[in-house]
FITORRO-462690 format. One line per 10 residues: their letters; for each residue y, x, z of N, C-alpha, C. Coordinates in steps of 0.02 Angstrom, whole numbers, plus 50000, padded with zeros to 5 digits. Atoms other than C-alpha are relative to their C-alpha. Layout:
<recs>
A = Y/X/Z/Y/X/Z/Y/X/Z  ...
</recs>
This chain:
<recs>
XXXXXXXXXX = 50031/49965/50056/54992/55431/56545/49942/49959/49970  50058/50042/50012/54834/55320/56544/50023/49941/49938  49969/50066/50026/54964/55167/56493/50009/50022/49926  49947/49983/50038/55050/55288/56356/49902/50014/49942  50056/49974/50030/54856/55341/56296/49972/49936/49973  50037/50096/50021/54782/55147/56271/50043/49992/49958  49949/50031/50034/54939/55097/56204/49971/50035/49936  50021/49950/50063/54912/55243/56063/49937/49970/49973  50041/50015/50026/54747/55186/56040/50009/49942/49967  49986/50076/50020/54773/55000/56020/50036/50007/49940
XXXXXXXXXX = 49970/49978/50045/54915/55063/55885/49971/50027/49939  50027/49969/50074/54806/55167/55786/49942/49952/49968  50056/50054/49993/54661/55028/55797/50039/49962/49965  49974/50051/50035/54775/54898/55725/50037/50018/49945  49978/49939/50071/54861/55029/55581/49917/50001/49971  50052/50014/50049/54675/55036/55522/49973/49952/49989  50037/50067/50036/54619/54849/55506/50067/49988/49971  49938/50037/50045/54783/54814/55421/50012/50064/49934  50009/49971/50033/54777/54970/55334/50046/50054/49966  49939/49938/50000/54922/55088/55379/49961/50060/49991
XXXXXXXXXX = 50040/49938/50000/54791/55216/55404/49931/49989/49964  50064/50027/50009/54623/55232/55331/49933/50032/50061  50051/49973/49941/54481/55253/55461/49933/50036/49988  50065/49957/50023/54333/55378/55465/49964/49951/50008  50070/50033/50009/54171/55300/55417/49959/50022/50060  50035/49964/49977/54052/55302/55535/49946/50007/49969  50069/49951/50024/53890/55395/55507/49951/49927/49986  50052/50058/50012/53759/55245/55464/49927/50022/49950  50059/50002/50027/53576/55234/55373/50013/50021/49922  49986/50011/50066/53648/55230/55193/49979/50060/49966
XXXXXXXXXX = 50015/49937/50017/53574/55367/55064/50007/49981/49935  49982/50012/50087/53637/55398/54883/49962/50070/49977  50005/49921/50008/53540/55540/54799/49994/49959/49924  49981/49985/50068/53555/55576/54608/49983/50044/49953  50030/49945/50018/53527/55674/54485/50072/50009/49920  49948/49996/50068/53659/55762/54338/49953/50029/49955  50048/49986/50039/53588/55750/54181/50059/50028/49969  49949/49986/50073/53664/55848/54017/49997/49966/49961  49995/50033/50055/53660/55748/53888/49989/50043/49903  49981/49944/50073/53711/55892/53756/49909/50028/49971
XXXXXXXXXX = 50051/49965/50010/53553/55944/53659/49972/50082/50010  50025/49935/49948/53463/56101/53737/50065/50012/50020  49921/50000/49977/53617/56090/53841/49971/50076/50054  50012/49965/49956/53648/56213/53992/49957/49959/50055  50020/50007/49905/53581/56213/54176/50039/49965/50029  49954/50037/49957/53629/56083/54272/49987/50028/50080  50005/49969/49935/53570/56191/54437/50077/50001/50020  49953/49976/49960/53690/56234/54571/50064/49978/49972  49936/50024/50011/53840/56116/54509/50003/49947/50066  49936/50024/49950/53957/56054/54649/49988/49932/49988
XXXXXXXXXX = 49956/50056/50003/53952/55868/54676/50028/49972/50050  49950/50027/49930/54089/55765/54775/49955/49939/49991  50004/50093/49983/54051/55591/54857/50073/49983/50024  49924/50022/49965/54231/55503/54889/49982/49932/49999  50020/50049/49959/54212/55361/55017/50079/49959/49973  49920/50019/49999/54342/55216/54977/49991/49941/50069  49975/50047/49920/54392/55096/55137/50043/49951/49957  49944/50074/50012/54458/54928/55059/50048/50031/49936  49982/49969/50064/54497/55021/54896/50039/50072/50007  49960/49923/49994/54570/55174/54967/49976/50047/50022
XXXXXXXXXX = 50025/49946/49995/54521/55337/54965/49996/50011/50096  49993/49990/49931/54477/55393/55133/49990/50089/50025  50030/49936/49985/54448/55570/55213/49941/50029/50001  50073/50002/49972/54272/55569/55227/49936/50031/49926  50021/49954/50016/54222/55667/55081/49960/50053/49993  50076/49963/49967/54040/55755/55067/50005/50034/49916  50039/49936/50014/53979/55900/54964/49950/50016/49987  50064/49983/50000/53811/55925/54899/50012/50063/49927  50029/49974/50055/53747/56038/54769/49927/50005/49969  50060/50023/50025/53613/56015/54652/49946/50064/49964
XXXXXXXXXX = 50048/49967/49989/53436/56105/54643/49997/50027/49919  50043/49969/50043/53341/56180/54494/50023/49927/49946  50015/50050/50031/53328/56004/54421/50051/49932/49993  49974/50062/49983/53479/55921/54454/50028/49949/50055  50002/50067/49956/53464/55827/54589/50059/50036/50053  49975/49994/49953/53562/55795/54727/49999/49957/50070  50025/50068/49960/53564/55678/54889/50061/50006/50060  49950/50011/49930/53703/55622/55042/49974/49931/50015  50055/50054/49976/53622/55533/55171/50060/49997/50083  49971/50010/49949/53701/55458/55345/50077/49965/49976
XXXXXXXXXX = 49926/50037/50013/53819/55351/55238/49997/49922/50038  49996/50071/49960/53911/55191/55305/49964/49941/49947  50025/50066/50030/53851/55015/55240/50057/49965/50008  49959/50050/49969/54005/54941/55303/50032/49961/49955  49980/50046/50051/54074/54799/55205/50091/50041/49986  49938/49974/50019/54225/54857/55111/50015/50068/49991  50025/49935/50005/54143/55044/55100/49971/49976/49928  50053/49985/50060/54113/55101/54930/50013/50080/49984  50002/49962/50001/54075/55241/54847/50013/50065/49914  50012/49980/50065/54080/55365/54676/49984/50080/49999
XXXXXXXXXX = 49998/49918/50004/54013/55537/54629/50021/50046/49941  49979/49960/50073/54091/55664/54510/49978/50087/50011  50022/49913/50008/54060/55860/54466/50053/50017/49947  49971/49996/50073/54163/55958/54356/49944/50063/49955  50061/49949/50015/54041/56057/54233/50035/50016/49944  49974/49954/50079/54114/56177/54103/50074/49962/50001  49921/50022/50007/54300/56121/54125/49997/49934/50022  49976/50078/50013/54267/55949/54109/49991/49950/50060  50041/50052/49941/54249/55809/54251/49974/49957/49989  50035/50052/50009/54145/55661/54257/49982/49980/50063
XXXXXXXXXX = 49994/50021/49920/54143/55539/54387/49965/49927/49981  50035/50062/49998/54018/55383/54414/50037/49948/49998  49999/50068/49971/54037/55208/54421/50016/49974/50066  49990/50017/49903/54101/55142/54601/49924/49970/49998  50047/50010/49976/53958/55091/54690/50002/49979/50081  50015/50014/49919/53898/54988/54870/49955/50020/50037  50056/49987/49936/53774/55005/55026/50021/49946/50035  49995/50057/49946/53746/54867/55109/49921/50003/50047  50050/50007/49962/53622/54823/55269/49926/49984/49983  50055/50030/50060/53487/54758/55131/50001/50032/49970
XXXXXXXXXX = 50014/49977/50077/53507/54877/54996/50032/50067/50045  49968/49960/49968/53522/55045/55093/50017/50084/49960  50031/49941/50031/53487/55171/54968/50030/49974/49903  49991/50002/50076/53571/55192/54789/49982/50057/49949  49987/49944/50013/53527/55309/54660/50026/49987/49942  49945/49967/50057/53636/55395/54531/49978/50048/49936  50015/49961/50019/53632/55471/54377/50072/50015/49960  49946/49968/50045/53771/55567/54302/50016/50052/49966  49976/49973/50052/53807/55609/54154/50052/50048/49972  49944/49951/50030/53900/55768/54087/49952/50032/49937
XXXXXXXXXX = 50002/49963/50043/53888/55863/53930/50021/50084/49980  50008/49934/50000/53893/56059/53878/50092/49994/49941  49944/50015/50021/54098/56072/53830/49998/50056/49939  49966/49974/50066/54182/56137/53659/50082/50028/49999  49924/50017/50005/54335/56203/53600/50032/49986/49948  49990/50031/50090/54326/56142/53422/50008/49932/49991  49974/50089/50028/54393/55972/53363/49951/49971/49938  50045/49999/50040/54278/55976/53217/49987/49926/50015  50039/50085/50001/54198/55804/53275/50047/49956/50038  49933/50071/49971/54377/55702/53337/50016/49979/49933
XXXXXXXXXX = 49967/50034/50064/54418/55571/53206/50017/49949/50044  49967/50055/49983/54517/55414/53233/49961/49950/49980  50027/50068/50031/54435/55252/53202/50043/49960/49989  49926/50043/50001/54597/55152/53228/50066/50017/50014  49951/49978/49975/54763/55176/53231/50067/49958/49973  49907/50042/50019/54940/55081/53247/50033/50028/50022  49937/49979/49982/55099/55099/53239/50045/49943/50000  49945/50069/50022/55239/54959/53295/50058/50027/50027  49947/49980/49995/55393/54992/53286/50043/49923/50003  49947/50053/50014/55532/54876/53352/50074/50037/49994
XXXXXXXXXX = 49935/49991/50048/55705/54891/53287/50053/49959/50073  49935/50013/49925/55842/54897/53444/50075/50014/49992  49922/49990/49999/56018/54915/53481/50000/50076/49992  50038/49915/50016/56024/55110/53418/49949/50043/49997  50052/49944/49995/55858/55160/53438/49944/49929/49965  50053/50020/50047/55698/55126/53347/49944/49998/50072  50057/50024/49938/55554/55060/53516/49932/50036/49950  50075/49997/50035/55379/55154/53430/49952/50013/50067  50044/49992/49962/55236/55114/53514/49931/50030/49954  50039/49993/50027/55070/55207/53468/49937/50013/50010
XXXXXXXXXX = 50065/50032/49988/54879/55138/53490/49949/50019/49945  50055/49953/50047/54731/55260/53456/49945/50014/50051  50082/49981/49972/54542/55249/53454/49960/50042/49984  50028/49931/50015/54457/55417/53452/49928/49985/50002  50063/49995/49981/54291/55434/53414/49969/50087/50015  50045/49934/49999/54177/55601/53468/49949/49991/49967  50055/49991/50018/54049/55623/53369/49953/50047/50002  50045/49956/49988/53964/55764/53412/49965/49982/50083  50009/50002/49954/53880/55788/53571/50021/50044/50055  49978/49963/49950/53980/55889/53681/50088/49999/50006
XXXXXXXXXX = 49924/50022/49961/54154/55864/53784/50037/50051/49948  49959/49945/50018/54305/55928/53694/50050/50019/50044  49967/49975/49960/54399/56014/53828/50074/50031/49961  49931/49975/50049/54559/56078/53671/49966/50057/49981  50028/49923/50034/54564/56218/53567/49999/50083/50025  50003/49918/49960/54610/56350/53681/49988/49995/50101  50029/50009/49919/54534/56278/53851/50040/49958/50026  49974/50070/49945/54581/56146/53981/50067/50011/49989  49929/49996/49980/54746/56222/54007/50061/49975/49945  49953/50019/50031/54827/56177/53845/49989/49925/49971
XXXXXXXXXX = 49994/50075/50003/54795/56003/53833/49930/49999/49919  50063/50022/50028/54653/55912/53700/50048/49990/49923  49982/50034/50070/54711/55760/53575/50091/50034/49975  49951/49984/50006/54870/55828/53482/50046/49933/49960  49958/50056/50030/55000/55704/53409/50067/50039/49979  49961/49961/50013/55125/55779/53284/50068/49926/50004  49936/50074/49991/55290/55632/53342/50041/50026/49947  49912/50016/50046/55434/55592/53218/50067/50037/50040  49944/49961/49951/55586/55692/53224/50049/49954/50040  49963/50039/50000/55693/55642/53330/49972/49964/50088
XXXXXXXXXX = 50046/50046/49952/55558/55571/53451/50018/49990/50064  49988/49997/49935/55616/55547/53622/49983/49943/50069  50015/50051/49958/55593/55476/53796/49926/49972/49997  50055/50022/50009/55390/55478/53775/49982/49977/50078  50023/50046/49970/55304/55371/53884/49929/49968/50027  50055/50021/49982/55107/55349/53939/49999/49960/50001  50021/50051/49981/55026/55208/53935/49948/50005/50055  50047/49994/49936/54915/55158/54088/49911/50026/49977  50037/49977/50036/54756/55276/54070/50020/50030/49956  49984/49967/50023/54839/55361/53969/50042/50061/50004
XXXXXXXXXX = 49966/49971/49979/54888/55542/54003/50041/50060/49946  49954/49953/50065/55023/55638/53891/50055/50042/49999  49924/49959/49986/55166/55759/53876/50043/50038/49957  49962/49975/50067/55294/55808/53761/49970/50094/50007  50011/49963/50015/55265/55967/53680/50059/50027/49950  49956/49979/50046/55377/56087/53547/49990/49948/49960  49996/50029/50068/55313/55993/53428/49970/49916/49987  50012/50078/49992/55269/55817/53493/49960/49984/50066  50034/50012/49937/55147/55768/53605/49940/50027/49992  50076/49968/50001/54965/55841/53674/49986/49942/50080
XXXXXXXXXX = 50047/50022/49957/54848/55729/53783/49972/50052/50044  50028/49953/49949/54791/55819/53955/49908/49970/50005  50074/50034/49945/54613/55724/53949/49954/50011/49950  50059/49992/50047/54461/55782/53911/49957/49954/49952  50021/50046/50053/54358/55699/53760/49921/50000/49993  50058/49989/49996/54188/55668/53791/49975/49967/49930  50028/50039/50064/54055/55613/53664/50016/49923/50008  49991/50066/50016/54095/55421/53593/50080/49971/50010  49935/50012/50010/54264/55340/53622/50043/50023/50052  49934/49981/49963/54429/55385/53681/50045/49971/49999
XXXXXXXXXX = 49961/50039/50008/54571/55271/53692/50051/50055/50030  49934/49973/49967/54751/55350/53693/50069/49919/49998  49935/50058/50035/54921/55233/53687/50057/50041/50052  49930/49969/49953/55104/55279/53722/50062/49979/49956  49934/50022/50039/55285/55252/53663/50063/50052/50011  49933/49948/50000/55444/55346/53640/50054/49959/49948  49928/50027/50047/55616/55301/53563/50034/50048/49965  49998/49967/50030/55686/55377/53409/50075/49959/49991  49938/50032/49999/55902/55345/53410/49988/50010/49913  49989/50013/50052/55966/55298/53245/50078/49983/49992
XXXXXXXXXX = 49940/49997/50024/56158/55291/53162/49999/49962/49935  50001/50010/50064/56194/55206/53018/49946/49920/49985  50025/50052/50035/56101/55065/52923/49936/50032/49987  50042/49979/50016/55957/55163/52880/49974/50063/49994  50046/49943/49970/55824/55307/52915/49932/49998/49955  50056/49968/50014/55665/55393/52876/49937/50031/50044  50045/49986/49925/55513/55412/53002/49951/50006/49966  50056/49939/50019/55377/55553/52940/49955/49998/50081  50035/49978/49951/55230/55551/53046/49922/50028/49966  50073/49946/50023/55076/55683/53003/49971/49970/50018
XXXXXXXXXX = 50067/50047/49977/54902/55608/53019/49975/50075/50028  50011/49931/49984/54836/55762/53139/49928/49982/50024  50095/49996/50037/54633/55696/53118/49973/49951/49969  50032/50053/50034/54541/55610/52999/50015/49917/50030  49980/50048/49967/54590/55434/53007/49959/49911/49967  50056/50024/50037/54462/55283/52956/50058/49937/49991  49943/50051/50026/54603/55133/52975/50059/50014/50046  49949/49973/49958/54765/55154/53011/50058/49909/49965  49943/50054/49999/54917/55008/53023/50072/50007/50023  49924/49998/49980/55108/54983/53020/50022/49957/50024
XXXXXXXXXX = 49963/50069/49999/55202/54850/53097/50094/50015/50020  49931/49998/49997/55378/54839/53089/50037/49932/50015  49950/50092/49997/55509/54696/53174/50039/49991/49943  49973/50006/50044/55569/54620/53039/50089/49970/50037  49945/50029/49986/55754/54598/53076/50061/50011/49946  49965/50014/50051/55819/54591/52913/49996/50066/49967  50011/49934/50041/55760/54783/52879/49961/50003/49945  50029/49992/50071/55688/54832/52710/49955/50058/50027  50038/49934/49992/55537/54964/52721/49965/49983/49951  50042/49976/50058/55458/55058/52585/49953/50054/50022
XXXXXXXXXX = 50068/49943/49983/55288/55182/52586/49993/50021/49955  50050/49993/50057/55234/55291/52472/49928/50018/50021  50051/49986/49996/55083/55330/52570/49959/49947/50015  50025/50054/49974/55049/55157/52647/49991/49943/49951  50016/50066/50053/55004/54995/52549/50029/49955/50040  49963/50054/50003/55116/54849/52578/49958/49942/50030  50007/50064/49998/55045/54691/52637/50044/49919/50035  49947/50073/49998/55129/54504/52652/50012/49999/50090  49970/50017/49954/55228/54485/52797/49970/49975/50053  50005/50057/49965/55176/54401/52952/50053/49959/50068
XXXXXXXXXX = 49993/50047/49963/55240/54280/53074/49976/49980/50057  50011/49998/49964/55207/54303/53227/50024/49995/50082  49975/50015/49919/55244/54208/53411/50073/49995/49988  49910/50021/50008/55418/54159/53314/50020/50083/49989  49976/49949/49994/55436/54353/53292/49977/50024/49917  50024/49960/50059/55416/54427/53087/49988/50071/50005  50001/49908/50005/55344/54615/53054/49955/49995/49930  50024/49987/50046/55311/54695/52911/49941/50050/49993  50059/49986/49963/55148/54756/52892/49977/50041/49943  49975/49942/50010/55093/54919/52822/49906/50008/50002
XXXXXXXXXX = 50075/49965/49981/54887/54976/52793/50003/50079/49963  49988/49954/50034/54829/55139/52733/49903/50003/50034  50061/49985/50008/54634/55178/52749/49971/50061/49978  50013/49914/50009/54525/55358/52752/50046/50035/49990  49968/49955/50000/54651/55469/52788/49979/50055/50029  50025/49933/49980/54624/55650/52797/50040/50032/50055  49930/49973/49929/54722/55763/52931/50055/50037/49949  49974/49959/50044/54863/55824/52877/50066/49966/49953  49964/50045/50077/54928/55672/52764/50056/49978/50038  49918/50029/49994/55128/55634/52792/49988/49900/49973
XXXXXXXXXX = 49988/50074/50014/55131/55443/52821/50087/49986/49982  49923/50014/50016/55318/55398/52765/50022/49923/49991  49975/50075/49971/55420/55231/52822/50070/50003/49975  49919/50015/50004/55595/55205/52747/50037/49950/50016  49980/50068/49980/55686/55077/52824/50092/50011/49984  49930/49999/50005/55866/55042/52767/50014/49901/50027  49961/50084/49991/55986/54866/52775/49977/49983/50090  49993/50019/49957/55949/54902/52970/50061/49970/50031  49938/50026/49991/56063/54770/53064/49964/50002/50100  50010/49995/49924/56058/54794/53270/49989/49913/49998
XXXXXXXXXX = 50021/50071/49979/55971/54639/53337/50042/49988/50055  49974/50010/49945/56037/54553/53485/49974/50026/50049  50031/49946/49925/56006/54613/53677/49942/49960/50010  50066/50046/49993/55875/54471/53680/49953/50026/49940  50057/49987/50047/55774/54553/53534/49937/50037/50032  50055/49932/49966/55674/54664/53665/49966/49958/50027  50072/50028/49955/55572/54517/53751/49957/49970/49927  50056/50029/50059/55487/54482/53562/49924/50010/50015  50071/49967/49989/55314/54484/53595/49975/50028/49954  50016/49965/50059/55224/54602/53523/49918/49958/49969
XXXXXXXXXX = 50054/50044/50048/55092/54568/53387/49913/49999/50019  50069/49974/49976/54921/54542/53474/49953/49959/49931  50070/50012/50049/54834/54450/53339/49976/50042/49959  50017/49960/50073/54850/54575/53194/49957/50057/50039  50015/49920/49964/54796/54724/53341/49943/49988/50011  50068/50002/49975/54660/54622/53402/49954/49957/49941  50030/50012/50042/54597/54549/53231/49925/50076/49987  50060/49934/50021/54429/54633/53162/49962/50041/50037  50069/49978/49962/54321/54648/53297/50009/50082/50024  50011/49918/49969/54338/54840/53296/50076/50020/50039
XXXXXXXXXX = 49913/49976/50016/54543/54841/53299/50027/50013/50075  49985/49989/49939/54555/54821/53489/49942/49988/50047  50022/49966/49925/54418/54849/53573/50023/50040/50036  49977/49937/49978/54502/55016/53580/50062/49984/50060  49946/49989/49961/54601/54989/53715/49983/50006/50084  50012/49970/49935/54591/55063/53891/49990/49924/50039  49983/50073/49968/54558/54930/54023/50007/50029/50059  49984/49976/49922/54652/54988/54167/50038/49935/50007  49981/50078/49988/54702/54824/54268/50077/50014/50014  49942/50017/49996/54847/54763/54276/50037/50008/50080
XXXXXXXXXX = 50003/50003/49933/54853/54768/54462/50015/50081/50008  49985/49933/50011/54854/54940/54439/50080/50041/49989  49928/49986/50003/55008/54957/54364/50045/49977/50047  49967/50046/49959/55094/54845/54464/50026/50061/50087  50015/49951/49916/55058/54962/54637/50016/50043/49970  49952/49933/50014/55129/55098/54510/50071/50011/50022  49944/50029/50005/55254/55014/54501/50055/50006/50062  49985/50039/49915/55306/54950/54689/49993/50075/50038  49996/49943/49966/55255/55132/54726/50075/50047/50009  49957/49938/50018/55384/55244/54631/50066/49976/49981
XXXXXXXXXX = 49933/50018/50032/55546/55123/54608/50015/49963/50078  49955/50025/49944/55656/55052/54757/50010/49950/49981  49967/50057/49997/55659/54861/54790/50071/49999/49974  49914/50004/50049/55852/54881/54735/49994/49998/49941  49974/49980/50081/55827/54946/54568/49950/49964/49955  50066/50033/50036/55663/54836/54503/50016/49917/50007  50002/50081/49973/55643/54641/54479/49961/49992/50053  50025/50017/49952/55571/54569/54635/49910/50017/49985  50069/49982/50030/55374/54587/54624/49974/49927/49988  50015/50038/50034/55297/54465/54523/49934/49949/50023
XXXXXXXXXX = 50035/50044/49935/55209/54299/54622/49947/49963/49938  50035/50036/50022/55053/54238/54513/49955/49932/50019  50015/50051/49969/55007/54085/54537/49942/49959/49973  50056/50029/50011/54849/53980/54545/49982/49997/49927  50031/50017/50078/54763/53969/54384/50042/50035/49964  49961/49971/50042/54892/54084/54294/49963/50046/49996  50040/49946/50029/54817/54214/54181/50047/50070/50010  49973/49945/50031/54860/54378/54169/50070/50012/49960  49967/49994/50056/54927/54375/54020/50062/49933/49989  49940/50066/49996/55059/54199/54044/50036/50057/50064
XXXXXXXXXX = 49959/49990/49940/55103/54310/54226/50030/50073/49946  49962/49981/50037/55144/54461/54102/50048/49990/49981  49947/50012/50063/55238/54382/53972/50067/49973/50041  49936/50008/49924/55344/54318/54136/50046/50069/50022  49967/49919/49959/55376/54486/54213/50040/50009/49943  49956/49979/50064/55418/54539/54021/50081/49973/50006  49941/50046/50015/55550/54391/54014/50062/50031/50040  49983/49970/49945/55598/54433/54181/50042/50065/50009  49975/49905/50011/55642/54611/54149/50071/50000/49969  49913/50017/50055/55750/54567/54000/50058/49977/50034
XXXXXXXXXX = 49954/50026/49983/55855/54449/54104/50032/50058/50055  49993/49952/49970/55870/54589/54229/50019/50044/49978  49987/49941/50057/55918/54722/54100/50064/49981/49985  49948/50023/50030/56039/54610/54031/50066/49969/50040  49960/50011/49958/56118/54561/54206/50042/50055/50041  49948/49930/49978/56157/54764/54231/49947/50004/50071  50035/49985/49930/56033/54750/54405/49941/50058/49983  50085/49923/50009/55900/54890/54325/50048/50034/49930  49992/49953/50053/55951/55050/54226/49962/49984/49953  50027/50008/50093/55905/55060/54033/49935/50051/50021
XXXXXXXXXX = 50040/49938/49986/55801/55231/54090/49929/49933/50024  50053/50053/49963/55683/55103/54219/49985/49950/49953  50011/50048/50028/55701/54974/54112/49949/50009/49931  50054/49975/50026/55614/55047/53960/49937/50016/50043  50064/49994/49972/55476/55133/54039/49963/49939/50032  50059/50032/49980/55417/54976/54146/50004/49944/49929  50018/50084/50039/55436/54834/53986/49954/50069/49943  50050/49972/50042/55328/54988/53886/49926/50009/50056  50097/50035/49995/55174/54960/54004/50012/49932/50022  50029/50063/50007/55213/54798/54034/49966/49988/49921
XXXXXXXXXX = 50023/50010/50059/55161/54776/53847/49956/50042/49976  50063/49975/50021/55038/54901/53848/49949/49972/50036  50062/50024/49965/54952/54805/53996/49984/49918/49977  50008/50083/50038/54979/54642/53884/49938/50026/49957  50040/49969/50053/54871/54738/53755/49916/50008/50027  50060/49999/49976/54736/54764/53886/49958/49945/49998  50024/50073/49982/54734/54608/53946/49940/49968/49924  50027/50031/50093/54706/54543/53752/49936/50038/50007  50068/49957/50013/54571/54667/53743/49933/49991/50045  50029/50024/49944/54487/54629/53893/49971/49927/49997
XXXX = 50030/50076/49990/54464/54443/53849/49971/49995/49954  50070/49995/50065/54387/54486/53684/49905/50019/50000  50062/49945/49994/54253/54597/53759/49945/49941/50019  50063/50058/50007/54080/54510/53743/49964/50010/50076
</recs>
């Protein structure tokens, strides 16, 4: 029994430095105290709100989970934390619907003591202050179906969270999709879900920016179509891009501009400026001719997205790494390309445009369903988008 008891130990001991399991923290010197401010002018009481501490172990959540609540003034404090290298930490509350969760944060043997301040605001259920600052639309042109991807930067301008119009439960940003719309799609950080009548964002909208992005496929018959999409809030710039593959598109709401040329790939390109809510954007595309099966690794257009300083900041920066472990999580070695080996000095964005390639040839060899296959080459190219965005940032 002794033999059968060591053994066990030794087992579970070597499952947590490798990291089958994650291991309780022990108790150590470390003390984080804090304080939640409102932000919202003569906001509520931040008394007696709930906050969590969640301990991560080598980036992973661990059990170890503490509890405080905060006084008259705010404050709060958890003390007897670890220092241990590869221990970190973050605190969140949810106040009036909404959550808000810190910055990760360390403790180390030198620096034993961190404090916190976090930020929440007094929530809404009025939209009144959501406008768009940016917004695209690219559409590529496929073997029966129309690829729309669509990249939007929300601003809040008021000072208080918009939780939707009829409370948490029915979702926030609304998006009225093209008929037709199907097979929608999140981008990373980005959370969304079809609806009767298109899509509604599940995530709350605090004051200043919001980044949404996502994609869906709209089938098509024939040589040519019509794709109506409502502007559903004020909209300060808005953009079209279309693969040019020999299609014709007309606007009457959009303004025309000259073609570009882009990474060996043409799109036709499409502005429209101060739009109110409400306004029917309209795209006619006829003389469509199905591209080849190789038309789907075109890269998409990062200069025109990330031109103008404002055009892509908007974009979420969830890492790429991220996806990836989505990835490797929720699909079976069988049905995925192998996982993708970056190599010394390779960027990001060159190990992307690989995977992308990658995919295609895989798609086109019958070894990955069309279903899989969409969804991962739509965040691979939304995490190309990051990337881009990410190397702009000052």
């Amino acid at each position: 029994m002794r033999r059968i008891l060591r053994l066990t130990s030794a087992i579970l001991a070597i499952a947590a430095i490798i990291g089958w399991v994650s291991p309780a923290q022990a108790a150590g010197e470390g003390v984080i105290s804090g304080q939640v401010v409102n932000k919202t002018a003569n906001g509520s009481s931040v008394s007696a709100v709930e906050v969590s501490l969640t301990v991560y172990f080598n980036g992973k959540v661990t059990s170890d989970e503490q509890k405080a609540t905060t006084g008259g003034n705010g404050k709060f404090e958890f003390k007897g934390l670890s220092t241990d290298n590869g221990t970190a930490y973050t605190v969140s509350a949810i106040f009036q619907d909404a959550s808000y969760t810190s910055k990760e944060f360390t403790l180390t043997p030198t620096s034993l003591s961190q404090a916190v301040e976090l930020d929440v605001y007094d929530s809404t259920t009025s939209d009144e202050n959501i406008q768009v600052s940016n917004g695209h639309i690219v559409v590529y042109v496929e073997h029966g179906d129309l690829e729309v991807k669509e990249i939007w930067r929300f601003s809040n301008i008021g000072d208080k969270t918009f939780i939707g119009t009829q409370g948490k439960t029915s979702g926030t940003l609304r998006f009225t999709l093209p008929s037709g719309a199907t097979s929608l799609s999140p981008g990373p950080g980005s959370a969304i879900k079809m609806t009767g009548t298109g899509a509604v964002s599940t995530m709350t909208v605090p004051p200043g920016v919001t980044d949404i992005n996502f994609s869906y496929f709209i089938p098509y018959q024939g040589s040519s179509m019509m794709i109506l999409r409502k502007t559903d809030y004020p909209i300060a710039s808005f953009s079209l891009l279309v693969q040019d593959t020999g299609v014709k598109v007309t606007s009457v709401a959009m303004t025309p501009a000259s073609p570009q040329m882009m990474d060996g790939t043409n799109f036709l390109y499409f502005t429209a400026n101060n739009l109110a809510r409400d306004i029917e954007l309209d795209a006619s595309l006829s003389g469509i001719v199905n591209p080849s099966a190789a038309s789907p690794s075109a890269p998409f257009p990062w200069p025109w997205l990330l031109a103008g300083g404002a055009m892509l900041g908007l974009m979420v920066t969830v890492a790429y790494s991220q996806m990836k472990k989505k990835q490797t999580t929720t699909d079976s070695p069988a049905s995925q390309p192998a996982p993708l080996a970056i190599s010394s000095g390779q960027s990001d964005e060159d190990a992307l445009l690989m995977e992308l390639a990658r995919l295609d040839d895989a798609y086109e060899a019958g070894t990955i369903d069309e279903k899989k296959y969409r969804a991962l080459r739509a965040q691979i190219k939304t995490s190309l988008i990051e990337v881009y965005a990410r190397s702009r940032e000052p």
